[in-house]
Each structure stands twice: as structure tokens, then as C-alpha cells.
C-alpha positions as CSV (number, residue, x, y, z in Angstrom):
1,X,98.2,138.8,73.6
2,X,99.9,142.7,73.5
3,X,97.5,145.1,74.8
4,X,98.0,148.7,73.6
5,X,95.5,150.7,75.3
6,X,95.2,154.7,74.4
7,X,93.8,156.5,77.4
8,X,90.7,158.9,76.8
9,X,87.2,160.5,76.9
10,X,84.4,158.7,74.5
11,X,82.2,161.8,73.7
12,X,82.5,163.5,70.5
13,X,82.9,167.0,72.9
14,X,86.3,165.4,74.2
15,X,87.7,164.9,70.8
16,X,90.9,166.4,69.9
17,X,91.3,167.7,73.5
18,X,94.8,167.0,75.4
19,X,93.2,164.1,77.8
20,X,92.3,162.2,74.1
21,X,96.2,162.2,73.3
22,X,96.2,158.1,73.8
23,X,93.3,157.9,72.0
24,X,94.4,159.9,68.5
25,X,97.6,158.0,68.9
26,X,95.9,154.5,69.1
27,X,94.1,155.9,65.7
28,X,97.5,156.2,64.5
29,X,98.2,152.9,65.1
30,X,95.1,151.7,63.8
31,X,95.4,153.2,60.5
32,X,99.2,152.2,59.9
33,X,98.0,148.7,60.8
34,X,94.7,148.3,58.8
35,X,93.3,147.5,62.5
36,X,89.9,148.5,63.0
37,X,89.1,149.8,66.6
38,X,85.0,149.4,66.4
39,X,84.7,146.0,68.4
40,X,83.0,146.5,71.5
41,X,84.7,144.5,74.5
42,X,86.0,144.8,77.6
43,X,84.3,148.1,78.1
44,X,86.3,149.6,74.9
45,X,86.2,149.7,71.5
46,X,89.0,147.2,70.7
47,X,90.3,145.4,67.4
48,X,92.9,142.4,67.3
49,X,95.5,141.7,64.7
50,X,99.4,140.6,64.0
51,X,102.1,142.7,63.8
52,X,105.2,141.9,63.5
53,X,104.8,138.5,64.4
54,X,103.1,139.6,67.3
55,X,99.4,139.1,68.2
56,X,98.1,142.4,69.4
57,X,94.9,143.8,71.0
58,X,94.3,147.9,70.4
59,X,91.9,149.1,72.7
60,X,89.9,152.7,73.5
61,X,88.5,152.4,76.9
62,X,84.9,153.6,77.1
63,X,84.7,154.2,80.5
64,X,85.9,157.7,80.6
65,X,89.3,158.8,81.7
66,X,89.3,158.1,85.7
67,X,88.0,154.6,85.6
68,X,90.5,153.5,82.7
69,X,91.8,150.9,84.6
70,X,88.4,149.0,84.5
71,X,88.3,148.5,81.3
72,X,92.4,147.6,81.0
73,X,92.4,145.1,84.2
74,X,89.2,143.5,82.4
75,X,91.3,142.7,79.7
76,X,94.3,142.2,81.4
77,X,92.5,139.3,83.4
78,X,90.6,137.6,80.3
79,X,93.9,137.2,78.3
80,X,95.6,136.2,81.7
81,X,98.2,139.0,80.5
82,X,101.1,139.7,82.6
83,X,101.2,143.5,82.7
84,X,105.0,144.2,82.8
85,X,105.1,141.9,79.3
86,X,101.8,142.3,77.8
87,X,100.5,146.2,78.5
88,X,101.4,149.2,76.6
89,X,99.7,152.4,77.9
90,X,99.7,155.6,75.8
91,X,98.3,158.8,77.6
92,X,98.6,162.6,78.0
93,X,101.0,164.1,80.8
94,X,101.0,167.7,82.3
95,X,104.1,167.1,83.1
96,X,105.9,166.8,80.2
97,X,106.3,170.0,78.0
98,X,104.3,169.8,74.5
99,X,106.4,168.0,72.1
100,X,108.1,165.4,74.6
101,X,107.5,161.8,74.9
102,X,108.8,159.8,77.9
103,X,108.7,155.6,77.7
104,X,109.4,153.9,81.0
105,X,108.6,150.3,82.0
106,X,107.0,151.6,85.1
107,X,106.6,154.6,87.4
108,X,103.8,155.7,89.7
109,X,100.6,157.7,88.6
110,X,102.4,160.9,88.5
111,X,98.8,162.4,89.7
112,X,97.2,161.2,86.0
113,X,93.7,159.9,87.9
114,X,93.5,157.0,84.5
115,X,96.7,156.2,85.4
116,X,96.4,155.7,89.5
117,X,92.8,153.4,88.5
118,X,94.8,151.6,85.9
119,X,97.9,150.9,88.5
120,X,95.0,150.4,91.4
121,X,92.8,147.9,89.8
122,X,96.1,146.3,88.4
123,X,98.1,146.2,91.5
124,X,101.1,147.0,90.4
125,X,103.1,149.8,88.8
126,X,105.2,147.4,86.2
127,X,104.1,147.8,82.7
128,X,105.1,149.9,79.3
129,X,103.7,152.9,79.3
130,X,104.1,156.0,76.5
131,X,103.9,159.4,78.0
132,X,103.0,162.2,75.3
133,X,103.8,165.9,76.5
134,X,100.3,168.0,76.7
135,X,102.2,171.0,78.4
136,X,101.9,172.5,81.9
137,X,98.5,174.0,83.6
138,X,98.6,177.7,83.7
139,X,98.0,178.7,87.4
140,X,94.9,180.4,86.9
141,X,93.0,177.6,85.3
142,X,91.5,174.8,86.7
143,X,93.0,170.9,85.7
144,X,90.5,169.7,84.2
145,X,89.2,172.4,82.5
146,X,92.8,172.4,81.3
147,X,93.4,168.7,80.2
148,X,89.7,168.9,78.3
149,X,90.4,171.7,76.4
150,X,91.9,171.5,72.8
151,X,95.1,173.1,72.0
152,X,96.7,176.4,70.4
153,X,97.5,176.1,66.7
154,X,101.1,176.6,67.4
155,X,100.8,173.4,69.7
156,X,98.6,171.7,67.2
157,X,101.0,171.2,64.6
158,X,103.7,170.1,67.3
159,X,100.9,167.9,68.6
160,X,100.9,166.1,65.2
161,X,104.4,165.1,64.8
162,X,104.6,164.0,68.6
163,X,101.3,161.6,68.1
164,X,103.3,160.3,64.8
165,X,106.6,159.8,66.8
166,X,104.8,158.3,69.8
167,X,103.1,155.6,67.5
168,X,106.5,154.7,66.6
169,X,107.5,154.3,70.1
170,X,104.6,151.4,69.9
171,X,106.1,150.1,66.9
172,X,109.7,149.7,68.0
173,X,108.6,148.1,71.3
174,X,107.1,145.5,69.1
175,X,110.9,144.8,68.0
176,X,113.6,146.2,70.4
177,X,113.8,146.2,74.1
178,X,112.5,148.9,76.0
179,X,115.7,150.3,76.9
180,X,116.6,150.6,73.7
181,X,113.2,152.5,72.7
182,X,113.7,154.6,75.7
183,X,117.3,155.8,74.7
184,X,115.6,156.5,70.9
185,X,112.5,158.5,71.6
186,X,113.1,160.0,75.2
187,X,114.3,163.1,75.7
């Protein structure tokens, strides 16, 4: 079983705000795949089909941002998944300007607090993971106010082609090695 998790915040007053990137691209996903994401397991909201051949698991953990990795090693361990194989996780990074993705088949937390309880609880750094750009903190704001706050209409509209093109980063890794999806969408 795949497992594509989208990192996120469950409250309504989270939606549409950089930190629910993972989440509005696992929507993608879930609407180009007629996979309904309403299932409640593993601490998510989840839905299973076949893509592509490939038996699949989306899944939304519900246990807000900093504990993602609760819900994903839950998973993880019921499907005896091996993470560098069976884990794809989609999430928002500071780091990246708006409008850039960055694939890797691991990497460290990079300071994203889902991403260092996802790597913890996992115990290891090895698996997929699809970085969307969110843009930089301003110096005078505070992170999380930052990465829970919605963004500009300028960025808006870049947000929506980047959540398109980072969905189909999934999709290629469903096909092509992640080499090859790296030299494609990074950059």
C-alpha cells in the first residue's frame, strides 16, 4: 500500500492557510482520482483506491500539524509499509519561495515541526516527500502566525498552479523514478 499523506490543520479557521498546502493538494489528488478522503482511520480522514496499477491510501492527518507523524507512523505500521518505498509526504515549506516545488527521497525536517514528528516517530529520514513553496517569514512576524495565515491575491493565483503541478509530482512518482520526477518538477 502507497501512502500519500498531505500535511495540515483540521479546523475550518486553518483552511486555505499556507500550513494546509498538503492538505488542498491531497484534494487535488482526490478529485482527479474520484477518491473520497471522508474515511476516518489512523487518526485521518483517509480513502483507498488504484491508480495506475498501484494500490494507494490518501490520507489528511487529523492530529494537527506538530503531531503529523502519529497519525502517518500509525499507518505506516498497520500496512507494515516501508517508508523509503511506500510514503509520499506533501507539505508547505518557508523555505522555498512561493511557486517552487522541491521532491527529494529524503532530507531532514528542515525546522517544519510535522516534518521532525513524522521523521521522529518514524525513525528515519528515507521517504518521498513533495515540498510546495509558501514563501519566506517577514522578520517582523511571528512563524506561526505566519504559516497560519492565508495568502496575498498575487500569491493566490501562483498558489493554484503550484498545488496543480505538485499533484502531478504525485502522479508521476506513481510511474517514473524519483530521479526522474525530481529533474522534471524541481527547480
Amino acid at each position: 500500500m502507497l501512502i500519500i499523506a498531505g500535511l495540515g490543520n483540521p479546523d475550518k479557521k486553518y483552511e486555505h492557510t499556507k500550513h494546509n498546502t498538503g492538505f488542498e493538494v491531497l484534494d487535488i489528488l482526490s478529485g482527479r482520482w474520484g477518491i473520497r478522503t471522508d474515511s476516518k482511520k489512523h487518526r485521518s480522514l483517509c480513502g483507498t483506491g488504484t491508480v495506475e496499477g498501484v494500490r494507494l491510501m490518501l490520507m489528511k492527518p487529523q492530529t494537527y500539524m506538530n503531531l503529523s507523524g502519529e497519525a502517518i507512523a500509525d499507518a505506516v505500521n498497520f500496512y507494515k509499509a516501508d517508508p523509503a518505498r511506500d510514503l509520499i509526504v506533501i507539505y508547505d515549506d518557508i523555505d522555498l519561495p512561493v511557486g517552487k516545488i522541491r521532491i527529494r527521497p529524503e532530507g531532514s525536517a528542515g525546522g517544519h515541526n510535522g516534518m521532525k514528528d513524522i521523521i521522529s516517530r518514524l525513525g528515519t529520514e528515507s521517504f518521498r516527500r513533495v515540498r510546495v513553496g509558501v514563501g519566506a517569514k517577514p522578520q517582523d512576524r511571528d512563524l506561526a502566525d505566519w504559516v497560519l495565515s492565508g495568502f496575498s491575491p498575487d500569491e493566490e493565483k501562483i498558489m493554484k498552479d503550484v498545488r496543480e503541478r505538485a499533484a502531478e509530482s504525485v502522479e508521476a512518482m506513481l510511474k517514473d523514478d524519483t530521479g526522474l520526477v525530481m529533474s522534471r518538477f524541481n527547480g
